[in-house]
C-alpha positions as CSV (number, residue, x, y, z in Angstrom):
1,X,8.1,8.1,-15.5
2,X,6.1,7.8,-12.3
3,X,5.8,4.0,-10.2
4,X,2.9,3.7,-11.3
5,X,3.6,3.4,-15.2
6,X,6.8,2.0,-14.5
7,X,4.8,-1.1,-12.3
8,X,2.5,-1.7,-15.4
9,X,5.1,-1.9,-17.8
10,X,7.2,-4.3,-15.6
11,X,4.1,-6.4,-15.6
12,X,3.4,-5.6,-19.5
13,X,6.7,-6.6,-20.4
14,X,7.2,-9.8,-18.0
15,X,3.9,-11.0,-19.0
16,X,2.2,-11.0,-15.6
17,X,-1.1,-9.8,-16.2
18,X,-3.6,-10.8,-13.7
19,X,-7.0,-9.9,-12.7
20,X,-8.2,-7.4,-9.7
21,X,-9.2,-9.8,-7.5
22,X,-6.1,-11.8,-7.9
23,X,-4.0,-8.6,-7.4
24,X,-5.9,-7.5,-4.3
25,X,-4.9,-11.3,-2.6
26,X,-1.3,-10.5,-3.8
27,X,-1.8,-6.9,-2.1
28,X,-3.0,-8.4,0.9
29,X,-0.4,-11.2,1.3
30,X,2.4,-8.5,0.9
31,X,0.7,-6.2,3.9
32,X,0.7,-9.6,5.7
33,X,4.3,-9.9,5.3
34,X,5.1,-6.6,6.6
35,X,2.4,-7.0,9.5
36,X,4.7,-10.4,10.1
37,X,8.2,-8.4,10.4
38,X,6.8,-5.3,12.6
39,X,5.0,-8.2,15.2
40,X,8.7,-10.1,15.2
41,X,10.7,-7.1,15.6
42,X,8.9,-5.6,17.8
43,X,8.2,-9.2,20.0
44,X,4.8,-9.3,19.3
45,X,4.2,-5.4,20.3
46,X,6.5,-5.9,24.0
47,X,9.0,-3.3,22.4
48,X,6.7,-1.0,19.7
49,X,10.1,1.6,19.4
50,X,12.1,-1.6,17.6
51,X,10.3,-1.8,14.3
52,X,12.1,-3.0,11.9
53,X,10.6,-3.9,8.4
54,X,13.5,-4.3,5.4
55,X,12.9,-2.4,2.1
56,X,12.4,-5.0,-0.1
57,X,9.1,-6.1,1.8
58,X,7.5,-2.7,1.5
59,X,8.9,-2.6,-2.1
60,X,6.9,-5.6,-2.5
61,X,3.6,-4.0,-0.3
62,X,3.6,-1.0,-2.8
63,X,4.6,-2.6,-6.1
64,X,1.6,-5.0,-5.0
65,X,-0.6,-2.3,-4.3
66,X,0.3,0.0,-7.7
67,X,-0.1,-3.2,-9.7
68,X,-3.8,-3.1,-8.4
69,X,-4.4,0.3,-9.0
70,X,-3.7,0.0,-12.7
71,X,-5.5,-3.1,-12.8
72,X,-9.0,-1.2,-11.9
73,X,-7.4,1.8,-13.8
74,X,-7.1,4.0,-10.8
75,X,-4.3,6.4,-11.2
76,X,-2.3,6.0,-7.5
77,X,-1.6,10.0,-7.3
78,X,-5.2,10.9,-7.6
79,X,-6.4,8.5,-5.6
80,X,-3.4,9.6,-3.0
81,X,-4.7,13.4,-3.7
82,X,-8.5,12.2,-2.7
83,X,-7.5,10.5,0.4
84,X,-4.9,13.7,1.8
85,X,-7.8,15.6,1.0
86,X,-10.4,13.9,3.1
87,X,-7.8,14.0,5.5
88,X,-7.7,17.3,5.6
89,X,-11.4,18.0,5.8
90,X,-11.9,15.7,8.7
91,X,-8.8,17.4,10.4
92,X,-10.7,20.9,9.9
93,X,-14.2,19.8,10.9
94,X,-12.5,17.7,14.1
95,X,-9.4,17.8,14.6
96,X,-8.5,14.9,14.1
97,X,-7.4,12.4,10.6
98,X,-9.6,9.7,11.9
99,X,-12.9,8.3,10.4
100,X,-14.5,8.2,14.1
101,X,-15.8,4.8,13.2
């Protein structure tokens, strides 16, 4: 059983159904949680080489983050296919991952 599928029926099962928007605040709220232990362990960027962000708080970041994707019934290895592809393309037309932008 992939995360995915095992996310949903955590959330099936616990009754924790909530809508898209709703999970894309949770999703966002998790990221700032892990934003808030890389700028503490790092001292606020002083020391970038000391990052230190526990387990459990990128656990919560992706379960977050899966939870969305079946919400808007996108499947999270597709969607993770696209975006390494795109990457690719931009890497072979440039040279480089980045959007430019």
């Amino acid at each position: 059983m992939d995360a995915q599928t095992r996310v949903a029926e955590f959330i099936e099962t616990n009754d924790l159904q909530a809508p898209a928007a709703y999970r894309l605040l949770d999703t966002i709220s998790e990221l700032g949680e892990v934003s808030k232990e890389v700028c503490t362990s790092t001292e606020y960027g002083s020391d970038p080489e000391a990052v230190d962000v526990p387990e459990d708080e990128l656990g919560d970041a992706l379960f977050a983050l899966l939870a969305l994707c079946s919400e808007l019934d996108v499947d999270a290895e597709d969607a993770l296919e696209t975006a390494l592809a795109k990457y690719d393309g931009r890497i072979e037309d440039s040279g480089d991952a980045g959007s430019g932008h």
